[in-house]
N, C-alpha and C positions, 0 to 999 in steps of 0.2 A: 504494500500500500504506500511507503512511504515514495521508494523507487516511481509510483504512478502518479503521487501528488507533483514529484519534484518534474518528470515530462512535462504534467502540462504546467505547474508555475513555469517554465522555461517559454511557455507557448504565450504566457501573459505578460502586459505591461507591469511593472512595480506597483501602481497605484491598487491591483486587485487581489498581491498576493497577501493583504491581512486577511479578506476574507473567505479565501480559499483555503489558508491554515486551518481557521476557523472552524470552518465545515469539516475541512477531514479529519481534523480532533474530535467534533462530533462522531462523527461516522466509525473511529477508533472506540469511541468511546459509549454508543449504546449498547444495548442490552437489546437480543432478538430481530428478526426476521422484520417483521415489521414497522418495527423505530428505526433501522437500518435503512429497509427500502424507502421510508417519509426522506432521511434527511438525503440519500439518493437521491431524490428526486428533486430536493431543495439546491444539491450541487447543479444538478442539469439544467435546473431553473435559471440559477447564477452565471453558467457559461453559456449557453443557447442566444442569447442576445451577443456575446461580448467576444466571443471566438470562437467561430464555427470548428477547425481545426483542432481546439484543445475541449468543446464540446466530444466531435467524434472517437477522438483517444479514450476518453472519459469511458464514452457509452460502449465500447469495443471492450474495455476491462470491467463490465459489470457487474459481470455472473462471480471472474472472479474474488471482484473486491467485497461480493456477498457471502463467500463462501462459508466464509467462518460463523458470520451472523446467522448462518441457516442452518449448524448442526446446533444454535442455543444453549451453547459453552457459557458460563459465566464471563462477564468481561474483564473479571480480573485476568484471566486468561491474555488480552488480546494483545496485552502493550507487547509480549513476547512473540505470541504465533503471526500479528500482524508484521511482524520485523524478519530483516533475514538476517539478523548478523550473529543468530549463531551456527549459521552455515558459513556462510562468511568467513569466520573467524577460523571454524575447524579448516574452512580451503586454506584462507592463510598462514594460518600451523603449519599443516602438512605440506603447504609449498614453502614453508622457512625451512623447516626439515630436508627436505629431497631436492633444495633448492642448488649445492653444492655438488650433488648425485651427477656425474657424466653419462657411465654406462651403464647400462641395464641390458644384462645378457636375456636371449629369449630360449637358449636352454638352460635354463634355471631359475627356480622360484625367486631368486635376488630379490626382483621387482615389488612382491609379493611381502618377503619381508619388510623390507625397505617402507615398503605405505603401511604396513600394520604397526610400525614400529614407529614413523610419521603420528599416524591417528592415534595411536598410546598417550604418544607425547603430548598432540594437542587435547584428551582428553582428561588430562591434570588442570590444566585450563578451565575446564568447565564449570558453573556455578550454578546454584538452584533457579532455576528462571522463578519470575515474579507470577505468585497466583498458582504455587506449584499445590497447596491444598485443594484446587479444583481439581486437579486432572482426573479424578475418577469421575467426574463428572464428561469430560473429553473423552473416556474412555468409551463409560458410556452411550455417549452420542456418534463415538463412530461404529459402534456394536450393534444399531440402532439399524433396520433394514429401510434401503430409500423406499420411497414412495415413488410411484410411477407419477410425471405430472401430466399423465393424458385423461 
């Protein structure tokens, strides 16, 4: 989400990026399916007059920037799942690790160790993400069979 605010603020004048933050701290920030799709549609309201182009970006990443609001995860959850940087982070790890690595033979597992041994390292790294007493509730919701929406 953050990566899709920062597209289209790139696509606006300065004077509209207060209240495009605005909105998508909103939209990080409700609760549900529902209060999600209202302020969606308050962002589309807000670009449709003012930049056709960062309008369309917008409405092309929908479905995904709903996604998390439509399994009805607690939002304590979202400052984390909405973010990539602990993906991020782990690639950056693992590429400071294997970053000095030349060869990697392909008759032998080298390689193999070499990234498991990367991902070790960058997993001492790792910290309790924020909101981690919900996750049995994430759990739950992805355990949860879709609904067909036809």
């Amino acid at each position: 989400m953050v990566h899709k605010e920062r597209n289209i603020k790139g696509k606006l004048s300065k004077r509209h990026w207060g209240e495009l933050s605005r909105l998508f701290t909103r939209l990080r920030s409700v609760q549900g399916i529902e209060a999600a799709e209202e302020v969606f549609g308050d962002l589309k309201t807000f670009l449709e007059p003012i930049n056709a182009e960062a309008y369309r970006s917008l409405h092309e990443a929908g479905d995904d920037l709903l996604a998390l609001h439509r399994l009805n995860v607690p939002n304590t959850l979202h400052r984390t799942l909405l973010s990539t940087n602990a993906i991020e982070n782990s690639f950056l790890n693992t590429r400071r690790k294997l970053g000095r690595v030349t060869r990697f033979r392909a008759e032998t597992d080298q390689a193999s160790r070499w990234l498991s041994h990367a991902l070790l390292e960058a997993e001492k790294g790792f910290r309790r993400i924020s909101g981690h007493s919900s996750l049995p509730a994430l759990t739950a919701a992805l355990a949860r069979p879709k609904s067909d929406p036809e």
